[in-house]
Each structure stands twice: as structure tokens, then as C-alpha cells.
C-alpha positions in Angstrom: 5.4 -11.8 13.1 9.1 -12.9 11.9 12.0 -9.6 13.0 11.7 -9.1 9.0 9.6 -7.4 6.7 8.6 -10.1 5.0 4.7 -9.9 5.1 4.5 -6.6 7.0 2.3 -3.5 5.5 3.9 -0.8 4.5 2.9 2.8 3.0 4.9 4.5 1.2 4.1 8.2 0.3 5.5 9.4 -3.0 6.0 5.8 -4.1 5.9 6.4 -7.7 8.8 8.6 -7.6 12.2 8.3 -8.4 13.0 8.0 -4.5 9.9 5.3 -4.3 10.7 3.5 -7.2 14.0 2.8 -5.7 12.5 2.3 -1.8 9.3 0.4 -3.6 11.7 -2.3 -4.9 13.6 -2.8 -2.0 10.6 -3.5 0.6 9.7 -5.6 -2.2 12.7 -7.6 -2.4 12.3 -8.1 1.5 8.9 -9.5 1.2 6.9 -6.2 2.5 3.5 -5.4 0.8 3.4 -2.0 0.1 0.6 0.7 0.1 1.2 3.4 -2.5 -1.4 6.6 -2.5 -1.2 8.4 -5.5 -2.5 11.7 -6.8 -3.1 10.9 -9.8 -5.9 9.1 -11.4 -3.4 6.3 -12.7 0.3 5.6 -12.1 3.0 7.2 -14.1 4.4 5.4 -16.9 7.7 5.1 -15.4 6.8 3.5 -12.4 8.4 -0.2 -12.2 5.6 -1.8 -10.5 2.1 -1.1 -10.9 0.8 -5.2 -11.5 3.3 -6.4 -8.9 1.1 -8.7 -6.5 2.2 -6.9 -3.6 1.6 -3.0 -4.7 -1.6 -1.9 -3.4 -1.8 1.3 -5.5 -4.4 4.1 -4.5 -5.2 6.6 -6.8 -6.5 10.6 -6.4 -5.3 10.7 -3.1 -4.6 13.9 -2.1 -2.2 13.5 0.6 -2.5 17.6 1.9 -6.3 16.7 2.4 -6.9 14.9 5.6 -10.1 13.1 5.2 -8.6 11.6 2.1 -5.1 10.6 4.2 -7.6 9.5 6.8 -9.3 7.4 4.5 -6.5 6.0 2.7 -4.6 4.9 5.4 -8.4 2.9 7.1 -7.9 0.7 4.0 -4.7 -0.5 4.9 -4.7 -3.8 7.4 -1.9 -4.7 9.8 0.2 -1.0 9.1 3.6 -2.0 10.2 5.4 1.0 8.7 4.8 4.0 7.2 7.0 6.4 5.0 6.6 9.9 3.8 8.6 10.4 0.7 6.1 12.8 -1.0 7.3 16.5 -0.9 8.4 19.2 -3.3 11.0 21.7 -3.7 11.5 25.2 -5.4 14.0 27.8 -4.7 14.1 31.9 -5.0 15.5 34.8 -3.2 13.5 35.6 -0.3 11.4 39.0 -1.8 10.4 36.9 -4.7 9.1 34.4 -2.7 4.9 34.9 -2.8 2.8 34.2 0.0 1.2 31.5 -2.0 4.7 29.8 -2.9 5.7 29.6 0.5 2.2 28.0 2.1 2.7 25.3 -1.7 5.8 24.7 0.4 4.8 24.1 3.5 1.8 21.6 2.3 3.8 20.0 0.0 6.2 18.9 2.8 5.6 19.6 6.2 1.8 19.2 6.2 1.7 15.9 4.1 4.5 14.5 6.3 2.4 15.5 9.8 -1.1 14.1 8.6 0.6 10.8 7.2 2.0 10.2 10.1 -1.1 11.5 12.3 -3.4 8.7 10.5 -0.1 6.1 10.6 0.3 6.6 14.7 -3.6 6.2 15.0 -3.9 3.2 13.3 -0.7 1.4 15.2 -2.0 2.5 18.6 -5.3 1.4 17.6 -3.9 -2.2 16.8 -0.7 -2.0 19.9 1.6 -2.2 17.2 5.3 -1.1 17.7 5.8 0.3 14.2 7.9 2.4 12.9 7.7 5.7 10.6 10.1 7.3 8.4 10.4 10.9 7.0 12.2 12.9 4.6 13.9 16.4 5.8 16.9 17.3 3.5 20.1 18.8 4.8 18.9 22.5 4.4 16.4 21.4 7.0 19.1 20.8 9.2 22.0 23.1 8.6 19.8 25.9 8.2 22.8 28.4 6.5 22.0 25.8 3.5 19.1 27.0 3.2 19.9 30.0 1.8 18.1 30.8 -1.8 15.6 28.3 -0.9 14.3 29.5 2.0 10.5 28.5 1.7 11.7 25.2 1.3 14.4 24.6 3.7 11.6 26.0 6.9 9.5 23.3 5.3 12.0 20.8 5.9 12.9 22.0 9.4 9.5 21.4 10.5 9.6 17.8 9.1 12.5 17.5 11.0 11.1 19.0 14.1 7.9 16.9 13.9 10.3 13.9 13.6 12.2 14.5 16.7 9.0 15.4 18.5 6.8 12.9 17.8 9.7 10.1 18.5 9.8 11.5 21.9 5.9 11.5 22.8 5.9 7.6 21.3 8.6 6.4 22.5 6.8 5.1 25.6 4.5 3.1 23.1 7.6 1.0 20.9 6.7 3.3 17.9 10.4 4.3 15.9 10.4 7.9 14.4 13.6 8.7 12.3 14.2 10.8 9.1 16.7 10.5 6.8 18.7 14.0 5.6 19.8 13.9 1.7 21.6 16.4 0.4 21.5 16.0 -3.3 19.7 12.5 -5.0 21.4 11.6 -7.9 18.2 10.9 -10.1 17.7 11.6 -13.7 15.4 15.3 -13.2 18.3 16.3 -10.8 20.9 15.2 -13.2 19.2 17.9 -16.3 18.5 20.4 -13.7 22.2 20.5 -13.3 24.1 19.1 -15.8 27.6 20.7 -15.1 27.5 19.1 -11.6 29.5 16.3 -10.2 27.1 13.8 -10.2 29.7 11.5 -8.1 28.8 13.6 -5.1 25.4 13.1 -5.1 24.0 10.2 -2.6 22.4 7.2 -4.9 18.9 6.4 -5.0 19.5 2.3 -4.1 21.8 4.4 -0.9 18.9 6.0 0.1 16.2 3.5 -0.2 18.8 1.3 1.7 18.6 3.8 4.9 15.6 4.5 4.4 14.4 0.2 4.5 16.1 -0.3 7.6 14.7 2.8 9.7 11.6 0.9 8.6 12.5 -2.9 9.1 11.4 -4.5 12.4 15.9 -4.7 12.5 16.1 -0.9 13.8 15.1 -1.7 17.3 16.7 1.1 19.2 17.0 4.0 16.7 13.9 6.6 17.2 14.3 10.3 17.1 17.3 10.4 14.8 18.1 12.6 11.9 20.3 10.6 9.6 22.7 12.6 7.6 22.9 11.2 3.5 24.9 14.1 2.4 27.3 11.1 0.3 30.6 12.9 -0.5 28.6 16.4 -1.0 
């Protein structure tokens, strides 16, 4: 294999989002063929690539179910990389938060992100490959006094975080890369309505991200495991 991505397999978890859309296209550009699950029983209209040659997408995957993750990730040859952009967020004050919202939270994020990269680790040990995986915590999963008013969310994040650091650790014996990347707020157009008074120049771009994001991925990062990278833009 060449030091680039152009051939490589790659899975990428909430792929036909406004994130993936973005990290989708780049991968592309850079010759990666990439594995999409999906929940849905067909891709969303806006999605930019659903007859490109080198989108596998899978659909009704249910990425909190782990036979499903399990099987999706069997059907993918030669895994190279792996990225979990699939996650949620909601926020509240803490004694409205229901039980129920809180576990949403936690599946949504941290348990999606741990059995995607369970079934991701298994296959490149299975094949000796020195891959590399790629999660999404956000800044209130790091500077936890952000988390305030979203509290359900921002322990979901931590964990991702936490898993990140911690499984880098345990592999790094075996060549596989752990990282996560840290946004603050992503400029994309659901964020822009939620909060149209905001200074949208603060925000951290979507091609910003999915360039971070690519390279934590790339057979290029060759030393960087266990970090938590910090896109906080000019926030």
C-alpha cells in the first residue's frame, strides 16, 4: 500500500451528514473508498454522493445495536480507517433532564463511538493492520465548565473522549492511531437557523474539519495517537 489514501477502506459513521458530506468528499478527493452505514432505509436527499463509484452505502444500520455494527463492519474488506461522526446533541437544565434523555445521550454518542470502534479494532488486528480511528468529542467534553446547560450531552462526550485516550494507549503497541478531534461550534446550515443572531465567523468550517479530521485518518499521521485535537476556530 502507497503512504496515501488512495485505495484504502474507510468507514465513515454519520457520513450522510453535514460533517460527512464534507469528510465524504475529501477521502474521496484523495482516492479513499468509503463505507457509509446509514439508518435509514435510503440516503437523504441532500447527500452529495450516493452513485459515486467509491461510496459503499449501507442502509438500516443501527449503529447503537451491536450485531448490526458487527455485521456492517464484516462486509467491509481491507478496513484501513475508521471514523465515528454519528452522534447527537440536546441541551436542558439538569432537573429537566429525564432518565430516558440522558441514556438517548449516551447511545447516541458514547455507545455508537465505543462499538464502532470495537468492531473497527477487531477487524485491523484480525488482518495486522496499523490503521487508524477517528472520533468526535466536542469542546464541552473537554472543558467540562462548558458543559453547563447541556449536561447529558457534554458526559456523553467526555466518555468519547476518554475511550479515545484509552484505547490509543492499549493499541499503541499494535501501530493502531486513536485521535479525536474537539469542535466547538460547526458552522453548518441547521446550526446557522438554530442560532441565527450568532457570529457565524466564529464557528470552525465544515471543509476545516473534514481537513483534521482526513489527516488523523491518512496513512500521513504516523506519530499522533491518543490526542484530543482542539477545533474551537476563533470561538
Amino acid at each position: 500500500m502507497t503512504d496515501t489514501l488512495d485505495g484504502r477502506h474507510v468507514v465513515v459513521t454519520g457520513g450522510t451528514g453535514a460533517l460527512g458530506g464534507a469528510v465524504v468528499g475529501k477521502l474521496l478527493e484523495q482516492g479513499a473508498v468509503c463505507h457509509v452505514p446509514n439508518a435509514h432505509a435510503a440516503a437523504p436527499a441532500h447527500f452529495p454522493f450516493p452513485a459515486h463509484e467509491r461510496v459503499r452505502l449501507a442502509h438500516n444500520v443501527d449503529l447503537a445495536d451491536p450485531a448490526k455494527v458487527d455485521a456492517f463492519y464484516a462486509s467491509v474488506t481491507d478496513l484501513w480507517a475508521s471514523i465515528h461522526l454519528a452522534g447527537g446533541f440536546t441541551a436542558a437544565p439538569v432537573e429537566k433532564i429525564e432518565p430516558a434523555s440522558f441514556a438517548e445521550m449516551m447511545d447516541t454518542n458514547a455507545r455508537t463511538t465505543f462499538l464502532c470502534c470495537r468492531a473497527a479494532i477487531r477487524s485491523m488486528l484480525e488482518s495486522s493492520v496499523s490503521g487508524r480511528i477517528v472520533n468526535v468529542t466536542a469542546r464541552a467534553g473537554l472543558d467540562l465548565r462548558r458543559g453547563s446547560g447541556m449536561v447529558a450531552y457534554a458526559a456523553s462526550k467526555a466518555a468519547v473522549a476518554a475511550m479515545t485516550v484509552a484505547m490509543a494507549e492499549e493499541l499503541k503497541g499494535k501501530g493502531i492511531l486513536v485521535n479525536a478531534v474537539a469542535p466547538s461550534t460547526l458552522d453548518t446550515p441547521a446550526t446557522r437557523a438554530d442560532m441565527p443572531a450568532a457570529d457565524f465567523g466564529k464557528w470552525v468550517s465544515l471543509e476545516a474539519a473534514a481537513e483534521a479530521i482526513t489527516y488523523l485518518a491518512s496513512p500521513a499521521n504516523l506519530a499522533m495517537s491518543g490526542t484530543l485535537v482542539p477545533l474551537y476556530g476563533r470561538a
